[in-house]
N, C-alpha and C positions, 0 to 999 in steps of 0.2 A: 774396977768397973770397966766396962768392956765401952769401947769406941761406937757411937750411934751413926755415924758418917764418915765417907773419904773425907769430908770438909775439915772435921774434928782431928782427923787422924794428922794429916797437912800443918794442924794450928799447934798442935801438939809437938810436933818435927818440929815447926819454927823456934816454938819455945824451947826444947832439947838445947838445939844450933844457939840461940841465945845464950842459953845457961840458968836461965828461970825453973826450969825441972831437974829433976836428976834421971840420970839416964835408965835408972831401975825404977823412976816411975812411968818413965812412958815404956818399958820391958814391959812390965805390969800388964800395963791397958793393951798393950800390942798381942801379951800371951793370952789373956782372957776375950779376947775376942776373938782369935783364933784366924782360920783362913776362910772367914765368910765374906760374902759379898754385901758390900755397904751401899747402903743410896748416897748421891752427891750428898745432898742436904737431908736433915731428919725433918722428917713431919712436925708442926707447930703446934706443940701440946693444949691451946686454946682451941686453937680449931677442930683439933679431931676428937674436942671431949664438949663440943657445943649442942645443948640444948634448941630447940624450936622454943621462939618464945610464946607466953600463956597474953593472947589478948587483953588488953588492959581494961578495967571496969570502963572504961569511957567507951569502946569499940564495944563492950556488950550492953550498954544499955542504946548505944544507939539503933542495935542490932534488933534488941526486942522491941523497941517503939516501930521499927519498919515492918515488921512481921504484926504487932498489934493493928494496924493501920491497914492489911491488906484482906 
């Protein structure tokens, strides 16, 4: 699985240096992501898959009594 950020790639090195990974797993992720350019941070998978939300029944019936009324 290829590295989504410099941030990731960084934490990954740490973990190397520790000892917590092995060094043919972060090879791995280093060789699968190749030599592209990474953003600092990855985008926050909530946010860039958010919906507008649907007014809630209380905001539409308030809606139609104002329009009934005019």
């Amino acid at each position: 699985m290829p590295f989504k950020s410099q941030a990731q790639r960084r934490k990954f090195a740490q973990l190397l240096v520790e000892g917590k990974i092995s060094p043919q797993t972060f090879e791995e992720w280093n060789r699968e992501t190749g030599d592209r350019k990474l953003p600092e941070r990855a985008a926050d998978a909530k946010k860039a898959v958010r919906k507008p939300k649907a007014p809630s029944s209380r905001a539409r019936k308030t809606k139609k009594r104002a329009s009934k009324k005019l």
